[in-house]
Structure formats: C-alpha cells, structure tokens
N, CA, C and O atoms as a DFTB+ gen file, in Angstrom:
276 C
 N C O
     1  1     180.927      97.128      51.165
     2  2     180.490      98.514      51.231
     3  2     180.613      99.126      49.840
     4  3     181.726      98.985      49.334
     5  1     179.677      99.795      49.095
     6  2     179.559     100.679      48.144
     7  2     180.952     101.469      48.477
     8  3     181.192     102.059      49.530
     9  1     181.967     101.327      47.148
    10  2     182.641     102.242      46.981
    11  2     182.843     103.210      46.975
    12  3     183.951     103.597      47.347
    13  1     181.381     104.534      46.331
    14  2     181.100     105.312      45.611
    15  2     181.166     106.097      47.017
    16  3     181.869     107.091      47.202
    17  1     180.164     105.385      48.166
    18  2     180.171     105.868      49.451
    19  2     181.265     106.280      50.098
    20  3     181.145     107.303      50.771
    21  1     182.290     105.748      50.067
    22  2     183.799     105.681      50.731
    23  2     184.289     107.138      50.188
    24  3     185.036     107.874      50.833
    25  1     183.714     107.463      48.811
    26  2     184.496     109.112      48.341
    27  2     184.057     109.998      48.448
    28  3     184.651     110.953      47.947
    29  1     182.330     110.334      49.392
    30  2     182.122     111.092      50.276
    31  2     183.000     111.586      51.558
    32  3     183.555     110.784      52.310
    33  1     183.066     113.140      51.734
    34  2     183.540     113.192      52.863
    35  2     182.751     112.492      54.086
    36  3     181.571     112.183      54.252
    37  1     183.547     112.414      54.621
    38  2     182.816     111.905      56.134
    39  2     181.835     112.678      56.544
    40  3     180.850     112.100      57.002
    41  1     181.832     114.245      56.491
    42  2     180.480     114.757      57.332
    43  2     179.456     114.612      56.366
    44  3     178.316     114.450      56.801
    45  1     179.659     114.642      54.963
    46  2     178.474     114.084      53.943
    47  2     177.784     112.526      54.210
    48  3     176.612     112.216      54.425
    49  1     178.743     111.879      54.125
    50  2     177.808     110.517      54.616
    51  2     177.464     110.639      55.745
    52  3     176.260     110.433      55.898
    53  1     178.219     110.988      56.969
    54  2     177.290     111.364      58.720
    55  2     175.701     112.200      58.149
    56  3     174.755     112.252      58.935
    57  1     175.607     112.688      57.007
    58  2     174.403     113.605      56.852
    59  2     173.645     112.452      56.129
    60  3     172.422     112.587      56.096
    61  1     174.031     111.638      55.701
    62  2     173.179     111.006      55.037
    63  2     172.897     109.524      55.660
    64  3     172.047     108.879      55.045
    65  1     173.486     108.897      56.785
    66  2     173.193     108.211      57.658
    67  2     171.734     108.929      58.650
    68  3     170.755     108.360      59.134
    69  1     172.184     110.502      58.655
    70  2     171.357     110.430      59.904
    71  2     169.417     111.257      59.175
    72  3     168.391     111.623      59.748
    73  1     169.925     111.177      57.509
    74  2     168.596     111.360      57.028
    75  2     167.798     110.276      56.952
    76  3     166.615     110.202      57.286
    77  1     168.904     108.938      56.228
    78  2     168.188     107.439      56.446
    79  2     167.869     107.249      57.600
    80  3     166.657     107.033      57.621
    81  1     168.424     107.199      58.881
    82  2     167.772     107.226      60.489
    83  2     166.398     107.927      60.528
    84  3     165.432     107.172      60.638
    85  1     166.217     108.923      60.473
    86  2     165.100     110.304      60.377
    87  2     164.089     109.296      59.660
    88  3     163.171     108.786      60.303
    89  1     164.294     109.022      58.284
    90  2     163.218     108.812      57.793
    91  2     162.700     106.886      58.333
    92  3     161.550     106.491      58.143
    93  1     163.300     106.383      58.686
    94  2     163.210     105.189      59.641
    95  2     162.473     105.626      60.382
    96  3     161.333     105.314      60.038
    97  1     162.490     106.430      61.592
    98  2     161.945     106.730      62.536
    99  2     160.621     107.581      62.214
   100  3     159.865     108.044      63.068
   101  1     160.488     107.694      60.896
   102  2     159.371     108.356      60.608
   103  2     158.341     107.427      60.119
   104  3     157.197     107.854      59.963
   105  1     158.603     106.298      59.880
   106  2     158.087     105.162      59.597
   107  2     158.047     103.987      60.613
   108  3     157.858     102.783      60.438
   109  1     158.255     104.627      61.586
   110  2     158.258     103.186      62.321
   111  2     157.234     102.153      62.853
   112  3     157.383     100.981      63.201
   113  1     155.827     103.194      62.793
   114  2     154.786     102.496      63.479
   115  2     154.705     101.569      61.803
   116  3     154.573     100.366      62.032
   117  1     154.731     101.731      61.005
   118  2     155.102     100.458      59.788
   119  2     155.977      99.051      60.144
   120  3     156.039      98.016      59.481
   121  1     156.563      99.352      61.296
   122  2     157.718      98.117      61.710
   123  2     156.672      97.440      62.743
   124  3     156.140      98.035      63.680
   125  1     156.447      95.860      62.337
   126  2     155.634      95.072      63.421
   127  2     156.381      94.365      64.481
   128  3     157.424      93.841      64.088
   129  1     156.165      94.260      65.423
   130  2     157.568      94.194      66.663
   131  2     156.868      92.263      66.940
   132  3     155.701      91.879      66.863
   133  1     157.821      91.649      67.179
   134  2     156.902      90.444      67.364
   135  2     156.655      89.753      68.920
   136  3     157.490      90.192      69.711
   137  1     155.964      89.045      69.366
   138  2     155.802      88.744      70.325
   139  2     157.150      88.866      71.657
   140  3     157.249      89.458      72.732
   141  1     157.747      88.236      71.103
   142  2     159.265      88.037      71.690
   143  2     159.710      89.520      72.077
   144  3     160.138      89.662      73.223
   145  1     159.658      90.624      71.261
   146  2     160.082      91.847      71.299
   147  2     159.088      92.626      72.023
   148  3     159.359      93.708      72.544
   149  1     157.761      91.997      72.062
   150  2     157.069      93.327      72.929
   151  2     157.596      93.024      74.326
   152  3     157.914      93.913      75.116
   153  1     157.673      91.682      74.594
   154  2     157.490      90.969      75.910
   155  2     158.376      91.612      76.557
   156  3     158.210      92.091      77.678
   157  1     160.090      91.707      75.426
   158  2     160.994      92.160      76.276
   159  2     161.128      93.823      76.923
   160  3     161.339      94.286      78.044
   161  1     160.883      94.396      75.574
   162  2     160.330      95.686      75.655
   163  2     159.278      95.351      77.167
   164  3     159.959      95.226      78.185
   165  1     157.940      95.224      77.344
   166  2     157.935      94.749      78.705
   167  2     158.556      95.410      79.918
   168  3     158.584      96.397      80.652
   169  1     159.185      93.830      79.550
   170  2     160.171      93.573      80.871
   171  2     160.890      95.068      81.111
   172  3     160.450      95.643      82.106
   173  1     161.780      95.693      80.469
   174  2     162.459      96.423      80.403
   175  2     161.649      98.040      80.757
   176  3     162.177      99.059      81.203
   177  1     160.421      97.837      80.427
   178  2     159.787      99.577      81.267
   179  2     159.713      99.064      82.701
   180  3     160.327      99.719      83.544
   181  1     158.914      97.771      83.162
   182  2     159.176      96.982      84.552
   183  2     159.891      97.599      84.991
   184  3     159.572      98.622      85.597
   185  1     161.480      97.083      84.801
   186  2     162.377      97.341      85.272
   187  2     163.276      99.109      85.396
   188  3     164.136      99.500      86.186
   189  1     162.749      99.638      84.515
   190  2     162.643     101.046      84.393
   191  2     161.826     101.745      85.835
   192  3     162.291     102.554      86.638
   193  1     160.743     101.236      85.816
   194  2     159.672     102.055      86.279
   195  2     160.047     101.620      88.008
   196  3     159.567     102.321      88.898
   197  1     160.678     100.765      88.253
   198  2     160.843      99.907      89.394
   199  2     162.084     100.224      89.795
   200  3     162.441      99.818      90.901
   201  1     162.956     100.977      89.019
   202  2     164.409     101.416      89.878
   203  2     164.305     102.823      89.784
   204  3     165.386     103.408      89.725
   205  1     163.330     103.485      89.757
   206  2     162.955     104.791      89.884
   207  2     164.125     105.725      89.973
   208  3     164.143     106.603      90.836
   209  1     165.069     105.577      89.144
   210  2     166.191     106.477      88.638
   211  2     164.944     107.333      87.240
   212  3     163.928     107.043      86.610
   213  1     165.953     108.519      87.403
   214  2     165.279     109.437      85.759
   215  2     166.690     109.259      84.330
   216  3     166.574     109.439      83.117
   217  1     168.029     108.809      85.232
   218  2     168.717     108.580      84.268
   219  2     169.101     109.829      84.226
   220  3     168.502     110.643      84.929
   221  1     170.251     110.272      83.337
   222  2     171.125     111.441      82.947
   223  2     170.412     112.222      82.055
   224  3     169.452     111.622      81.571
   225  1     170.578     113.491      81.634
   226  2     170.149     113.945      80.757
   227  2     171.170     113.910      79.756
   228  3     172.320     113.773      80.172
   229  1     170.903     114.048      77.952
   230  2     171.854     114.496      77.391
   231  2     173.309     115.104      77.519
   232  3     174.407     114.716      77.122
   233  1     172.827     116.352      78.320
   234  2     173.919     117.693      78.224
   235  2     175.034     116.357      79.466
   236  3     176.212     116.116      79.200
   237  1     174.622     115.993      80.163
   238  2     175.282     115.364      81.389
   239  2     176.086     114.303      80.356
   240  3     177.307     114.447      80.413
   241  1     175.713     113.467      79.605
   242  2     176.212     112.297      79.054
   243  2     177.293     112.846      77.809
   244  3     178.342     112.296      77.475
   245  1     176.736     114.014      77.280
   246  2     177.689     114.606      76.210
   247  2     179.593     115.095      77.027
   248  3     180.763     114.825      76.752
   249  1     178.554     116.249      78.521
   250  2     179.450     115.956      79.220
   251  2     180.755     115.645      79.705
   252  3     181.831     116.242      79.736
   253  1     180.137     114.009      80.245
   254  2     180.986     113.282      80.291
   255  2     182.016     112.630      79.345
   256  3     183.149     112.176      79.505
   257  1     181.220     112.756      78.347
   258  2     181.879     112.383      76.803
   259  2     182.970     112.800      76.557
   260  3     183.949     112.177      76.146
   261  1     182.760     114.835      77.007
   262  2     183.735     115.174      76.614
   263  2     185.147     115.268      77.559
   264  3     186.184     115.771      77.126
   265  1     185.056     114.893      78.455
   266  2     185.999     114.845      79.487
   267  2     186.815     113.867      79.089
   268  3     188.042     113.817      79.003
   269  1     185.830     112.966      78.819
   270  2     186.817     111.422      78.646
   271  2     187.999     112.056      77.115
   272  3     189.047     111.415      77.049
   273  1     187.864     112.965      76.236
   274  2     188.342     112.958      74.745
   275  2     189.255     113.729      74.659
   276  3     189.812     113.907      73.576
C-alpha cells in the first residue's frame, strides 16, 4: 500500500475511494463482461425474477445495521 495514502485521514481517503468508484461506474459500459460472466449474470436475474421477493430497501438494511452496532 502507498504510504503517502496511510497519512490521509480516514474520511479523506473514504472520499477518495468513493470518487475512484463514481468514476468506474461512469465508465462501465467500457468494461467487456465475457461469456462466462454474462451467462452467470443470467442465471442470477432467473433466479431473481423466479423467487419473486423485492428484497429490502436501503433504509431497512442500514436499519438493521444499526441495531447490530
């Protein structure tokens, strides 16, 4: 690990993890997914779409998060 990184405070690098994320995700249709990965991707809405749950929302999962802390 870059040293230089380590003498950021922590909420400075959390800001700068989640700008590198951001700009990833802003680029992503640039990322080619390969056979293997669509297939599973696939499988996995299948199985989504077929246990007809909607899943938790955020606020529910944060939540719980915070109960557990």
């Amino acid at each position: 690990m870059n040293s230089n990184l380590r003498q950021l405070p922590i909420d400075e690098r959390i800001r700068l993890v989640e700008d590198l994320w951001d700009s990833i995700a802003i680029d992503q249709a640039a990322i080619a997914l390969s056979s293997e990965q669509m297939a599973e991707l696939d499988l996995r809405i299948e199985a989504y779409e077929a246990d007809g749950q909607i899943g938790r929302t955020a606020g529910q999962v944060i939540a719980e998060l915070r109960k557990r802390l």
